[in-house]
N, C-alpha and C positions, 0 to 999 in steps of 0.2 A: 504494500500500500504506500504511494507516495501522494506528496502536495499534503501533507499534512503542518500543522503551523508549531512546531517544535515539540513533540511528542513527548511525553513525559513515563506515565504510569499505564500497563494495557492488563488487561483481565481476561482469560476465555468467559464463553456464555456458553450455557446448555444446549441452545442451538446447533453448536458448532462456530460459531461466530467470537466476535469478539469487541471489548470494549475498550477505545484509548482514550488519553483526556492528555489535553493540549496545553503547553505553557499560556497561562494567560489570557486563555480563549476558550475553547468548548469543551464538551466530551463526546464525541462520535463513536455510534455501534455500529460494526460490519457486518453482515453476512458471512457465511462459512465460503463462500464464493470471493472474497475478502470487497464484495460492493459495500459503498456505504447504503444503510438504511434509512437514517435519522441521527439528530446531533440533538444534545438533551435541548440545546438554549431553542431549537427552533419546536421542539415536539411537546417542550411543557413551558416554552416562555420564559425560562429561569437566567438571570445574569449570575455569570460566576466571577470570581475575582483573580483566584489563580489555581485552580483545577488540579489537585493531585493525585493522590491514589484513590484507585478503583477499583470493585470487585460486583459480584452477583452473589444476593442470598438463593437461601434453596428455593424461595417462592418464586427467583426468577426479576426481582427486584435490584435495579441499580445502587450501589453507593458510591459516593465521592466525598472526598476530604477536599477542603477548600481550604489553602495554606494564607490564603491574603484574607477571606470573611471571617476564619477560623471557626469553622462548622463544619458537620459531616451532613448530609441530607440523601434520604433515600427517594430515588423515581421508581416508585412502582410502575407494572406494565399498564394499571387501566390509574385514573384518576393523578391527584394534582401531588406534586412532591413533598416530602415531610423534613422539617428539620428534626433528626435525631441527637444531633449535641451540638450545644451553642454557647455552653461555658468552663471554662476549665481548659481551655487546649491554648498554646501558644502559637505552634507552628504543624498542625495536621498535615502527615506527608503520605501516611499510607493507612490502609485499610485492609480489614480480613473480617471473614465471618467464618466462624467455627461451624462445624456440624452439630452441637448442640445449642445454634441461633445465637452464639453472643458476637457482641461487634469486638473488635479490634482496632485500637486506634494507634497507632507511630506517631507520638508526637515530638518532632526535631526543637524544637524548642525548649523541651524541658526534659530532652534526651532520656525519654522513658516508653513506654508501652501502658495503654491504659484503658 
């Protein structure tokens, strides 16, 4: 996949596909065909600040760490995006979901896990 706008953090999706999130600008999900599908800002409206890490919960639900809003927000596949943590993070770089549903936060700022 090229012409992307400095690629940062990518995630498989269950699909087969896959999700990147771009320095300073969007998050765009491919197809397993590596097509783009949709990018979060134009398919739920959302302005990001500086788009870090990304993953897919088991429901198939997007997340992203926002290192410049410092928030994590999950895009669900049907309805509008949720802020899942909005206090306590300095520098959100990355993200995991465990298989028993807990989030995982990388926070470079306060060089911990949380």
């Amino acid at each position: 996949v090229s012409n992307l706008q400095g690629p940062r953090y990518v995630s498989p999706a269950p699909s087969g596909g896959f999700v990147v999130s771009e320095e300073c600008g969007d998050v765009k999900v491919f197809s397993s065909s590596c097509k783009l599908l949709f990018s979060l800002s134009s398919k739920y409206g959302h302005r990001f600040g500086n788009p870090a890490g990304v993953c897919i919960d088991v429901a198939g639900s997007i997340l992203v760490a926002d290192e410049q809003l410092r928030r994590v927000h999950l895009f669900p596949e049907h309805g509008a995006p949720v802020c899942l943590v909005s206090t306590r993070l300095q520098r959100p770089a990355g993200v995991a979901c465990s298989s028993s549903g807990h989030l995982l936060v990388a926070d470079a700022g306060e060089n911990c896990v949380k």
